[in-house]
C-alpha positions in Angstrom: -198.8 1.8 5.7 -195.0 1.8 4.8 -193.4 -1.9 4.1 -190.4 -2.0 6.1 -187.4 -3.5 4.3 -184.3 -5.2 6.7 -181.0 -4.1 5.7 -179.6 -8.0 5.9 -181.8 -9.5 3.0 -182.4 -12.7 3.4 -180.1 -13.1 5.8 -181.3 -15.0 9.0 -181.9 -13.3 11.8 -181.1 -15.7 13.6 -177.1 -16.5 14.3 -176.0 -19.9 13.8 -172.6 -19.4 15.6 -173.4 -21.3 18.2 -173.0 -24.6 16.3 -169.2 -23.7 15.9 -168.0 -22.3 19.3 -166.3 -24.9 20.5 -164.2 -27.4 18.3 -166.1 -30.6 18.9 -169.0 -28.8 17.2 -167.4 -27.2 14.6 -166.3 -30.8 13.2 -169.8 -32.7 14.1 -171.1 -29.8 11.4 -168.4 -29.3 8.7 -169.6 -30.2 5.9 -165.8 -30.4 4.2 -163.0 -33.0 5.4 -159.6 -33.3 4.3 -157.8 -37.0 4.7 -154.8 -39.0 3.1 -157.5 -40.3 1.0 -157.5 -37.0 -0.9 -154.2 -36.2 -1.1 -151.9 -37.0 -4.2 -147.8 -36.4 -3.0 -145.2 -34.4 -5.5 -142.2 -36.5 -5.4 -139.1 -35.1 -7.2 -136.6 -37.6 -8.6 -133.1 -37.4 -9.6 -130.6 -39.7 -10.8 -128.0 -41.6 -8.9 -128.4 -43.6 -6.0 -128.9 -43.5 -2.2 -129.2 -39.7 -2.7 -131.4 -37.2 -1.3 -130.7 -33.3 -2.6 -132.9 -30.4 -1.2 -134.7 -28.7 -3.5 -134.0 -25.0 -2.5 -136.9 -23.4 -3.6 -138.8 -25.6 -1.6 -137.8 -26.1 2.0 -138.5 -29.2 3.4 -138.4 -30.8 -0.2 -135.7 -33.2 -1.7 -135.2 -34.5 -4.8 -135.0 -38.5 -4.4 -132.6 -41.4 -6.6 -135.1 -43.8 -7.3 -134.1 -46.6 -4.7 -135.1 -43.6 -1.8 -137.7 -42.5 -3.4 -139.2 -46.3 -3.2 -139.6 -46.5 0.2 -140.9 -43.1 0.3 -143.8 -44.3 -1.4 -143.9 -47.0 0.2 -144.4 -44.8 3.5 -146.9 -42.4 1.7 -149.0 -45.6 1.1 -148.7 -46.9 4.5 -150.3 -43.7 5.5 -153.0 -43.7 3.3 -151.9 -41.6 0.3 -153.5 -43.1 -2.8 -151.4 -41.4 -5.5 -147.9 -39.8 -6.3 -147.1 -37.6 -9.0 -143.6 -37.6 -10.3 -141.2 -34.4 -11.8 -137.9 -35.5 -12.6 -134.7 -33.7 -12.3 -133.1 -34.3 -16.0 -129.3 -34.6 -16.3 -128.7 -31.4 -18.7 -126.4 -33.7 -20.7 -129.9 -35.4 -21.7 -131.6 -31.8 -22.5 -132.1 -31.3 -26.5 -133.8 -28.2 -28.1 -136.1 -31.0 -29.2 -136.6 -32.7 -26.0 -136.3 -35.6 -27.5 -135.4 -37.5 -23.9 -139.1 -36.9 -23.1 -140.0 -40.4 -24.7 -137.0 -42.2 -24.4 -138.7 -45.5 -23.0 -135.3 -45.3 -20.3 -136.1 -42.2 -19.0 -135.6 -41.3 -15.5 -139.6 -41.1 -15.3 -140.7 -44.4 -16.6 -137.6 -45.9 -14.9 -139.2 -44.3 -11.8 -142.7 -45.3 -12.6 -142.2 -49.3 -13.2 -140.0 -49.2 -10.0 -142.9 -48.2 -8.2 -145.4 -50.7 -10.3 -143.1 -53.6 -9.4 -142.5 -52.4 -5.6 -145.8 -50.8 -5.0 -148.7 -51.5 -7.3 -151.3 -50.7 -5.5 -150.3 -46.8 -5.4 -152.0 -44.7 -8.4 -149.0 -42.8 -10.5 -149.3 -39.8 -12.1 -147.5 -38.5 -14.4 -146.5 -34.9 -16.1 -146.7 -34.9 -19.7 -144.7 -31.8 -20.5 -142.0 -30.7 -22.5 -140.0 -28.5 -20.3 -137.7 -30.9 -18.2 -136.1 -32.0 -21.3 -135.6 -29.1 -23.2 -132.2 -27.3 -23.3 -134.3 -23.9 -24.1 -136.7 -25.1 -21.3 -139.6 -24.3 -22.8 -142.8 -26.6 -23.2 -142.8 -26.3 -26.5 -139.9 -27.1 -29.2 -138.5 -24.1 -30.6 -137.3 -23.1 -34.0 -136.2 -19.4 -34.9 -137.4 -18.1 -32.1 -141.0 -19.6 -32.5 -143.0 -22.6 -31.0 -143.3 -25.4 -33.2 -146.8 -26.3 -31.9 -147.4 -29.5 -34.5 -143.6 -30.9 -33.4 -144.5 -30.4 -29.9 -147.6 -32.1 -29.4 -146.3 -35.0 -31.4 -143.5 -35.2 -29.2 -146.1 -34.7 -26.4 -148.0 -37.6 -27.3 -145.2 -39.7 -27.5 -144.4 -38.6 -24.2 -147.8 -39.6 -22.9 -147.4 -42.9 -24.9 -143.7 -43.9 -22.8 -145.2 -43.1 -20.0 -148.7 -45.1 -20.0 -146.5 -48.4 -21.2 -144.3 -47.9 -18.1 -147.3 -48.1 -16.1 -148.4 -44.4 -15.3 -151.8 -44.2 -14.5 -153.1 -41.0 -14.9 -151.3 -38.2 -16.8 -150.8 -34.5 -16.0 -150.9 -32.6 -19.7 -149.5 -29.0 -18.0 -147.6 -27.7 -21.0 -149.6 -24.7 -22.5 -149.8 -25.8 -26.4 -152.6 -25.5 -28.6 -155.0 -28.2 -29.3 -153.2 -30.0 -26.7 -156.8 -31.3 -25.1 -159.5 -32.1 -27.3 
């Protein structure tokens, strides 16, 4: 006699779709749930103060002076947000081919970062250890003749990484793209 072979596999042959007809069931099962307790908020600084500046690309999005951006954070807390992560808008006059405003201990971003330590401390900070928002070429990488300098870069990098930390970031964000960067 012929062994008869089902077209679904393993598949059960019994449907399960009951358990998520109606919405109350669908969330006693789910086996995924997304709170502020996961969530980490992108806040976009600027210099100045008491000034809030759209980000085009991004409707809905502003740029924050630091004093707004405070009680932002303070608000993201209040509703459960554990963490922020910080990109800064550089001043171009500050932008050198070798980025060199990165670790300036006065940045924008460690100014931002120990006014939310002071004013919020029990928030986690990230930070974003990169290159490109102080370069005048804005690249991640310093460049020389039309090539990456990858040594130069990460030391400037880790330097970066370093002014950060001692203003009190607590977790850093390597996104540039050089190599040997991790490891």
């Amino acid at each position: 006699m012929a062994k008869r072979f089902s077209t679904l596999g393993r598949y059960p042959t019994t449907r399960l779709r009951r358990n998520r007809r109606e919405d109350w069931s669908r969330r006693l099962v789910a086996e995924t749930k997304l709170s502020a307790d996961d969530l980490i908020w992108p806040v976009f600084v600027q210099e100045g103060r008491n000034q809030r500046t759209p980000v085009d690309s991004m409707p809905g999005v502003d740029r924050l002076t630091v004093d707004l951006f405070i009680e932002a954070v303070k608000q993201a807390r209040d509703l459960g947000i554990p963490a922020i992560a910080i990109f800064p808008e550089t001043d171009p006059a500050a932008k050198t081919p070798d980025a060199r405003e990165a670790y300036n201990p006065g940045n924008l971003v460690c100014r931002a970062v120990t006014a939310v330590k002071k004013a919020v401390p029990d928030i986690g900070i990230m930070t974003d250890v990169a290159l490109d928002p102080f370069n005048s070429d804005g690249h991640d990488g310093i460049v020389r003749d039309g090539y990456v300098q990858n040594d130069e870069s990460l030391e400037a990098l880790v330097k970066q990484a370093i002014v950060q930390t001692e203003a009190g970031a607590d977790i850093q964000a390597p996104s540039d793209m050089m190599d040997g960067r991790i490891g």
